[in-house]
N, C-alpha and C positions, 0 to 999 in steps of 0.2 A: 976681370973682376972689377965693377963699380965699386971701388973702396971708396971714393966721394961719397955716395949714398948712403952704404951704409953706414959712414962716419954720420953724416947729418941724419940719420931713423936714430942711432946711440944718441948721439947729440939731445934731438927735442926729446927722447924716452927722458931721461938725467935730470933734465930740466923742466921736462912738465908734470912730470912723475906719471906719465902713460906709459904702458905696458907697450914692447917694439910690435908684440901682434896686433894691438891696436893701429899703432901709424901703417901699419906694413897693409894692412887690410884697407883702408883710409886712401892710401896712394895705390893701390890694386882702383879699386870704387872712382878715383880722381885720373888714371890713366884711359881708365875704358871710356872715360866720359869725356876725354879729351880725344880721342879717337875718331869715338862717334860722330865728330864734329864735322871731320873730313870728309870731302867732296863724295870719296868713292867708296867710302867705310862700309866693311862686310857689318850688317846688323848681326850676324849670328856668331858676331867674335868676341874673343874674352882674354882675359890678360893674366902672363905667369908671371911672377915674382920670385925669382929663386932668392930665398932669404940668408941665403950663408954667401954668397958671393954678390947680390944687390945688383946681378943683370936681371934684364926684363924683357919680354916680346908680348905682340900682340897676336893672339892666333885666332884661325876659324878651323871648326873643326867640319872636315868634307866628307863625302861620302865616292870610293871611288865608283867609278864607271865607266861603260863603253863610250855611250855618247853625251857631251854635257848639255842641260836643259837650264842649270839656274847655278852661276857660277859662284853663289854667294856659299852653295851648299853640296856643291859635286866637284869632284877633279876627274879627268879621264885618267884612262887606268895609265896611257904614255908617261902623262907626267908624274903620276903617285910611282911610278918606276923607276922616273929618275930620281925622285928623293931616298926610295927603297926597291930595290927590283924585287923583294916576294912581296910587295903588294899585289892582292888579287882584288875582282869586282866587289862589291859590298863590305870592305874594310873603310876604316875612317883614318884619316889620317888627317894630325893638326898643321895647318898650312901655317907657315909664319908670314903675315900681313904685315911688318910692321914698315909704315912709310919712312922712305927715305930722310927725311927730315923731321921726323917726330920728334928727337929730343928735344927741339926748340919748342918746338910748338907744344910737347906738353910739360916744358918748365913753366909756360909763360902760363897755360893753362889751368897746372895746377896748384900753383903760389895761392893764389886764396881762397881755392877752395879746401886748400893742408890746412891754412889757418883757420878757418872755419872749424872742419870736422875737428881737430886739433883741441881748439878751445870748448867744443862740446863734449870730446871726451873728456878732457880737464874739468870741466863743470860738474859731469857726472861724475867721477872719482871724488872730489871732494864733497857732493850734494852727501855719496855712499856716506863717506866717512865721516861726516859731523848729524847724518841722521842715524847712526849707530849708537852716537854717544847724545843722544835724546836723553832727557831724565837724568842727567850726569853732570860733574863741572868742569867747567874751563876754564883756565886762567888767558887773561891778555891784556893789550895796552891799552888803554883807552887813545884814540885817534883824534876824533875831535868831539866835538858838543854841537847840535843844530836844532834848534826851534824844540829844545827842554831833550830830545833824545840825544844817546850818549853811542858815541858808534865804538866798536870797540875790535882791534885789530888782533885774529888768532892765528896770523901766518897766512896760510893760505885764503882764507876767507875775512868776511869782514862781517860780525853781528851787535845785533842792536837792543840796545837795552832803552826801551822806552820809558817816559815820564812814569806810567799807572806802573811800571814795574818799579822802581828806583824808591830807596828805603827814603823818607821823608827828611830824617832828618841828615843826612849824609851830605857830603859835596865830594863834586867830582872834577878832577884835575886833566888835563891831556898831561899824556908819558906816563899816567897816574897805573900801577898796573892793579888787577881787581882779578877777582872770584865770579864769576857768576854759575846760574845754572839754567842750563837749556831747556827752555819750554818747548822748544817747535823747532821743525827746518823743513822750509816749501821751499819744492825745487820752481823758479821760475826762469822766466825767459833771459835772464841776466845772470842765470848761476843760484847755487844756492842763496835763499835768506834766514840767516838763523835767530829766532827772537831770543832773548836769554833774561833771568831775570833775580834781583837781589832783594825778594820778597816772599819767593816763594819758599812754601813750609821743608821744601824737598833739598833746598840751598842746603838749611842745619840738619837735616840729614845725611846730605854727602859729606857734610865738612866733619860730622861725628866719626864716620866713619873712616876719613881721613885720619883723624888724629886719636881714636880709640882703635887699637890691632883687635881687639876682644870682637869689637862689633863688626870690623870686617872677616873677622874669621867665621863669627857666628857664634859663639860661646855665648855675647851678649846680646841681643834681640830687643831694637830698637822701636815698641810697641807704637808708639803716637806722638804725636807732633801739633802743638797749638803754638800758633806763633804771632805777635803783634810788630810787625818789622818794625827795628829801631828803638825799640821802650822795650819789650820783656818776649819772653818764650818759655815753653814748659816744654818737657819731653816727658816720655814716660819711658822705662827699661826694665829688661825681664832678666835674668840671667839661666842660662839653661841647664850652670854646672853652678850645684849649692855651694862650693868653696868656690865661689868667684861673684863678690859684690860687685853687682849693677852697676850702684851710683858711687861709688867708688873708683871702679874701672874708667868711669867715664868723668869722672873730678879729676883723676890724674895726681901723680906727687907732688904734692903743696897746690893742689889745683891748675897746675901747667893747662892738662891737654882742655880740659873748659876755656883756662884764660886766652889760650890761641884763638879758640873759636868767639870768644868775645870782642878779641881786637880786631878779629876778622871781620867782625858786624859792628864794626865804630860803637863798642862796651854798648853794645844791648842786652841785659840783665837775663839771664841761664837759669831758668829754678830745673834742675835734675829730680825725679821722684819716681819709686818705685810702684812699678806694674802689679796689680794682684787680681786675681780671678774675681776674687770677692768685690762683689760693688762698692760695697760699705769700705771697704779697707782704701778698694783704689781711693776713693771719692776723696776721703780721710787725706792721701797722703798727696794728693792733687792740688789739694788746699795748701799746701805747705809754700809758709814757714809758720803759717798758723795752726793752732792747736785745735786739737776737735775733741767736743767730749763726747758726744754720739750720732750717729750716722741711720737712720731710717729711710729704707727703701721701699718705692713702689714697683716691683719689675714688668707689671702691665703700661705703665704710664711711663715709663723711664725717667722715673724723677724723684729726687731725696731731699730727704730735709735734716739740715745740720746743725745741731749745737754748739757754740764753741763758750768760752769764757767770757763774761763780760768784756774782760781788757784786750781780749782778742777779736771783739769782732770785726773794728774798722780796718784790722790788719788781712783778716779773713777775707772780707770784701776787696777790699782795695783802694787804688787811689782811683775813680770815679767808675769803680768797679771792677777795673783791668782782675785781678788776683782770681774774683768770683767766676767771672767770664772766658779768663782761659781756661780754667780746673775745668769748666763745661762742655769747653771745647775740645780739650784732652780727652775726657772720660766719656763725649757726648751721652751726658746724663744732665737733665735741667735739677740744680742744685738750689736748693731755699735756706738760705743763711739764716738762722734767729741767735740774741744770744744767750744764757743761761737763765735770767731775768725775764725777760719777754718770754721765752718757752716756757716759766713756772707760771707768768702772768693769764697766760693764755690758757695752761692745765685749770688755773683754780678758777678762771672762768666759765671753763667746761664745768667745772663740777657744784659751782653754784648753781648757771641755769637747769642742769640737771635737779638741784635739789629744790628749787623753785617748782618746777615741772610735778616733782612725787606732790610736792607739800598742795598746791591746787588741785590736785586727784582726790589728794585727801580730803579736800573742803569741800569739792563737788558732791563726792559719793557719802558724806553725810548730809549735803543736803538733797541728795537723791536727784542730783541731776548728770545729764552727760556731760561729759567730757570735751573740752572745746578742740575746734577743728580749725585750723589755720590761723591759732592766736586770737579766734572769737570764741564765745560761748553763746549760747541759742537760750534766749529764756521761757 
């Protein structure tokens, strides 16, 4: 029994986290090809591995017969009798080839070619498992910082959070540990590379669901996501059981489970709002913390026009629009803010030039003439 080997197939499995059929397959594939090497090597031979005891031979498999024409692929029937005497003619019997000194020659052989195939299975096992967890997050250390990207260390592998991903206003520390969430993973010539990023709308979606059990059970139904990394974010949520508020659920006791996710995105402002089928209601409540007094929809044009109170409108809009801009982005619905004052101003504008309009009809068709056409009259 080779207890050596199979001690060192256990050994790299433990340690590289490859499966022993993979190494065992690996050093079959690096045996034969060490083989091949030699002077006199049958081409039609192939190599056992017995995997519970870790002995190994190199065999050809022969075809018996009377007389031999090609010894790479015949035994006479004499000699396939001394290994077995009922061999008869046209039975196959696997001859053991393996040269006297082969163990040397295929330790020396196959040292780096195990590391090679070795580190390609290893590649591919972790390439598998961090493109599984695609669309999902990760926690790890940030390693170091090079030329504005931020590398960042997940055990096994090692992903990169680049500049155009990285929340603006944030700084990042090595040792610093972080959230992110995985955009990509190409497998290349070097192993996986995974992009991950703390901007993307899909970040405050895993982290809700991290920290709301509602919404990863599915009770609460986490509709849309407008996010401006760093400054603000809206969400929208639906609840699918009427005794269980949405935005509630997801405020948390004294507002904990939002606050977590706030510290998590270095306090970037959370507006929570509820989901409704109704255009007009969503839109309404998208706009929040401001107040709406009514909502007019276009559903061919996808686009509404909103009322609020005079004192509400700069609050409405926002600070250089941000509040107007995500409700938009939320709802994807183009959203026209006016405010009570300006909507009245604009009605009794309509109804002046309207009344302008009769009162000339009226002064035409007593003097018996038409009617003007494009703001002229014809005399």
């Amino acid at each position: 029994m080779n207890k050596e080997l199979l001690n060192a197939i256990a050994f790299l499995s433990k340690e590289k986290g490859v499966s022993t059929d993979v190494i065992c397959d690996s050093l079959e594939a690096v045996l034969i090809t060490a083989y091949k090497k030699e002077p006199e090597a049958n081409p039609l031979a192939d190599v056992e591995l017995n995997r519970e005891t870790g002995d190994y031979r190199i065999v050809a498999a022969k075809t018996v017969v009377e007389d031999v024409v090609n010894d790479h692929g015949e035994i006479s029937l004499a000699d396939a009798r001394k290994l077995n005497p009922e061999y008869e003619v046209g039975d196959v019997v696997n001859v053991d080839v393996t040269p006297s000194n082969f163990g040397r020659i295929a330790a020396q052989a196959a040292k780096q070619v195990m590391i090679q195939r070795l580190r390609e299975a290893e590649r591919s096992i972790v390439y598998d498992e961090f493109y599984n967890r695609t669309d999902d997050i990760i926690t790890g250390l940030i390693q170091r910082i090079e030329n504005k990207n931020v590398y960042v260390d997940l055990g096994k592998a090692e992903a990169i959070l680049p500049a155009s991903e990285q929340i603006p206003t944030e700084t990042y520390t090595v040792g610093q540990r972080i959230k992110c969430y995985v955009v990509e993973v190409r497998k290349t010539t070097k192993g996986a590379q995974i992009l991950v990023s703390r901007t993307h709308p899909g970040l405050l979606k895993r982290l809700f669901e991290l920290e709301v059990p509602e919404i990863y059970e599915g009770v609460v139904e986490l509709k849309s996501v407008a996010r401006e990394p760093g400054r603000r974010s809206k969400i929208a949520v639906y609840s699918r059981d009427e005794n269980v508020d949405s935005v509630g659920a997801c405020v948390g006791p004294k507002g904990s489970r939002v606050q977590n996710i706030v510290t998590e995105l270095q306090n970037e402002k959370i507006d929570i709002v509820k989901w409704d089928e109704d255009p007009a209601v969503y839109i309404a409540n998208a706009l929040s913390p401001a107040q709406v007094v009514s909502v007019t929809v276009d559903e061919g044009e996808k686009a509404s026009s909103v009322v609020v109170p005079d004192y509400q409108l700069s609050l409405a809009i926002g600070k250089a629009g941000q509040n107007a801009r995500l409700a938009a982005k939320l709802t994807n619905w183009k959203i026209d803010i006016k405010s009570e004052s300006q909507a009245a101003a604009l009605a009794s504008e309509g109804v002046s030039s309207a009344d302008e309009e009769e009162e000339q009809e009226d002064i035409l068709s007593e003097l018996d003439m038409p009617a003007a056409e494009d703001g002229q009259g014809e005399a």
